[in-house]
C-alpha positions in Angstrom: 81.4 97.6 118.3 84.7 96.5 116.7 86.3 92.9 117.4 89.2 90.8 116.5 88.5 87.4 116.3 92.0 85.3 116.3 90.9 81.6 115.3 92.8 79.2 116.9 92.4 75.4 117.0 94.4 72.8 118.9 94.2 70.3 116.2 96.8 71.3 113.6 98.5 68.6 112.1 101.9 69.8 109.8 102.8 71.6 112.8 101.5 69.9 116.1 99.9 72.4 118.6 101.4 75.4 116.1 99.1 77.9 118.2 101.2 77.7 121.6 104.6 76.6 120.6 107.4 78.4 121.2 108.3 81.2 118.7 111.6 82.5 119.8 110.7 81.7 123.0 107.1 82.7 123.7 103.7 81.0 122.5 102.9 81.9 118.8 99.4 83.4 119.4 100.9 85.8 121.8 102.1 87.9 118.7 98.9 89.1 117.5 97.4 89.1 120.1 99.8 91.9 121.9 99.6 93.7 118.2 95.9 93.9 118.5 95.9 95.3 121.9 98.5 98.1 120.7 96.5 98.7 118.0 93.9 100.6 120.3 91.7 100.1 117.9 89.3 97.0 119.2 86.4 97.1 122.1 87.6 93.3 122.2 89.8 90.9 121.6 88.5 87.1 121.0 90.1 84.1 120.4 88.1 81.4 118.9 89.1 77.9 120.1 88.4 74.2 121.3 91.6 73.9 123.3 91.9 74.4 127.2 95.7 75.6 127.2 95.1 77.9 123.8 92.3 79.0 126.0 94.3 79.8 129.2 97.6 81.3 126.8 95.1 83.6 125.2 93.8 84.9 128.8 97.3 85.2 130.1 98.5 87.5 127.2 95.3 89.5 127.3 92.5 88.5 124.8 89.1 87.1 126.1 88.0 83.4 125.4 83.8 84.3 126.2 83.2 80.6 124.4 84.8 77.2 123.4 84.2 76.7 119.8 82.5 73.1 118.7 84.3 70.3 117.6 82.9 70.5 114.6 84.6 74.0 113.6 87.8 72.4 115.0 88.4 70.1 111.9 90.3 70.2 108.5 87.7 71.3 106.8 86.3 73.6 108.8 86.7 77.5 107.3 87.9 80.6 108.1 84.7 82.4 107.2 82.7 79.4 109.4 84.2 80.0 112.4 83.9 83.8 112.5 80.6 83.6 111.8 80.0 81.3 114.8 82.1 83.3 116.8 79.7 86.6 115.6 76.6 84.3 116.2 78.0 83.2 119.5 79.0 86.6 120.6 75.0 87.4 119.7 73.9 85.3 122.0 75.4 86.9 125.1 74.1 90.6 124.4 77.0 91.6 122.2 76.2 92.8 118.7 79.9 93.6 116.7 79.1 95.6 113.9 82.7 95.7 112.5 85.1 92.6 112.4 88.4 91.6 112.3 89.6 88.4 111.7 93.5 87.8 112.5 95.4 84.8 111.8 97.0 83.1 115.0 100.3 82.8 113.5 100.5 86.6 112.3 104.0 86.9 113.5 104.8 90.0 111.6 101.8 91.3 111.8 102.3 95.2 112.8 99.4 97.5 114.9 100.0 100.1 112.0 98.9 97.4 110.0 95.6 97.0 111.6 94.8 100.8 111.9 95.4 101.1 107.7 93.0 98.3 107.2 90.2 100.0 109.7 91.2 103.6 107.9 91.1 102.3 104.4 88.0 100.3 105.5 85.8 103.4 106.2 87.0 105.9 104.1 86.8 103.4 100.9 83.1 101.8 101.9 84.0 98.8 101.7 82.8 95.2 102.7 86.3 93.9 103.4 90.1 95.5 103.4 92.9 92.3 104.1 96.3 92.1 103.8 98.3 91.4 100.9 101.9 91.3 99.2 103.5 91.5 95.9 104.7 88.5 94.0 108.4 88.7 93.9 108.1 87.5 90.3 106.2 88.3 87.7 103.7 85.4 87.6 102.7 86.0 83.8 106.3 84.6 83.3 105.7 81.9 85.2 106.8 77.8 83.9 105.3 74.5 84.4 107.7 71.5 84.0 105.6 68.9 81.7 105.1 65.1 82.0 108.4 64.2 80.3 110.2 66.5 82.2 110.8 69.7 80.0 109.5 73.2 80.8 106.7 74.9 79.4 105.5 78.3 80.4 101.8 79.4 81.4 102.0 81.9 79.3 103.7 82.2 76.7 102.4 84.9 75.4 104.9 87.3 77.4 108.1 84.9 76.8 110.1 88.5 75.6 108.3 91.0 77.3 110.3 93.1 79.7 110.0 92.3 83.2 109.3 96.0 84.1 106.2 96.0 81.6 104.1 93.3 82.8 101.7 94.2 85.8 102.5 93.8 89.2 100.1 90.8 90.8 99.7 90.3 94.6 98.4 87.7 96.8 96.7 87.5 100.2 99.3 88.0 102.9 97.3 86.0 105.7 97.6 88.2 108.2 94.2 89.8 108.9 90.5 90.3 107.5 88.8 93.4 108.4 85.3 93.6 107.3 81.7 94.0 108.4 79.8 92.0 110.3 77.2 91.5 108.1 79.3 91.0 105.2 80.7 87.9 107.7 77.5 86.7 108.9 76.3 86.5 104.9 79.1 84.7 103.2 80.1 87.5 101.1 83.4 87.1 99.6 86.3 88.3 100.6 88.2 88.4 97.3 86.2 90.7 95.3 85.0 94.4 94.0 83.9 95.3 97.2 87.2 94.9 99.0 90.7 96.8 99.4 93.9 95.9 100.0 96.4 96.6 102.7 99.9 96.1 100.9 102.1 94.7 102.9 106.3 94.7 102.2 107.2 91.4 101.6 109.9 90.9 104.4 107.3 90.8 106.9 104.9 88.2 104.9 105.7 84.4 105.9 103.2 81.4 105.7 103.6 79.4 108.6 102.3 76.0 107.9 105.6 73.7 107.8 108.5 73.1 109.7 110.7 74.8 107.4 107.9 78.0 107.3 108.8 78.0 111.2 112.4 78.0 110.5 112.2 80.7 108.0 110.0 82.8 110.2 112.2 82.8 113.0 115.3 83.9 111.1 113.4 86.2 109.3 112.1 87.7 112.9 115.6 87.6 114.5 117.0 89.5 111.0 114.1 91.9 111.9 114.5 92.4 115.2 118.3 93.2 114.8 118.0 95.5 112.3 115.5 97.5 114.6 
């Protein structure tokens, strides 16, 4: 049995009820979870929540809401890998045993169903506990700068201060989007971020955090720019 699990608390605070707002002009959530559905590729869809009107969003655009999720997974520090493995738990409980899962961020905006089917592919055919999204850095970090205490610039490493930018290594970072992986690697805290997990590289004109109000700006120009150029 494969799920998504799309966490999705009413509680967040940089950008009040984030889940449900209005994303050029339809509740955030709605994106991944109309992705997923295309994708073809999950015998359910769950979102994970405490909220009633998260709750009756995510029924209206399609996904299932089989439980509320406890206020004490609905906090600040409550993690990522907590509430999927109460949501796996939880799902347990009512006869349903997911062997594979998916975890996918609420505010995946550019999130793509091609996206989800590479990570399932590359999943299986690589044997492996986990396979996320991810981006390149548009700079090369190992040229990175720090500005000091009396305000001059020092760099991280400086090491590389006249190497040529097209001889360093590429580095990338976690996109944000999604987490597929197996349930048992879930259920036992395994980490994500390690040998036994591959990556789904993402371009990086469709990777946006959305935790601030000028993330939400960005992401919104950047899906009209998107859109029009389709």
């Amino acid at each position: 049995m494969r799920v998504a699990i799309i966490p999705a608390r009413g509680g967040s605070k940089r950008i009040p009820r984030k889940n449900v707002k209005l994303f050029n002009g339809r509740p955030a959530i709605s994106y991944p979870i109309e992705v997923a559905i295309a994708a073809r590729c999950f015998d359910r869809i769950i979102v994970s929540t405490d909220d009633d009107e998260i709750a009756q969003v995510a029924l209206r655009y399609g996904a299932d809401v089989p439980f509320m999720r406890p206020l004490e997974l609905s906090d600040d520090y409550a993690t990522t890998m907590d509430v999927v493995q109460h949501a796996i738990e939880s799902l347990e409980l009512q006869g349903q045993h997911p062997e594979w899962v998916c975890c996918i961020y609420a505010t995946a905006i550019f999130l793509q169903s091609d996206d989800l089917c590479r990570g399932w592919d590359l999943l299986q055919r690589q044997d492996a506990d986990f396979a996320f999204s991810v981006t390149s850095y548009a700079f090369p970090i190992q040229r990175a700068i720090r500005i000091t205490q009396d305000g001059k610039v020092a760099m991280f490493q400086p090491e590389y201060q006249t190497t040529r930018s097209q001889d360093l290594e590429h580095a990338y970072h976690d996109a944000g989007q999604f987490y597929w992986g197996k349930a048992a690697a879930f259920s036992s805290r395994s980490p994500i971020f390690s040998e036994r997990a591959v990556p789904v590289v993402l371009p990086r004109y469709r990777v946006q955090d959305i935790d601030t109000q000028e993330d939400w700006v960005q992401a919104e120009l950047m899906y009209q720019a998107i859109t029009s150029a389709k």
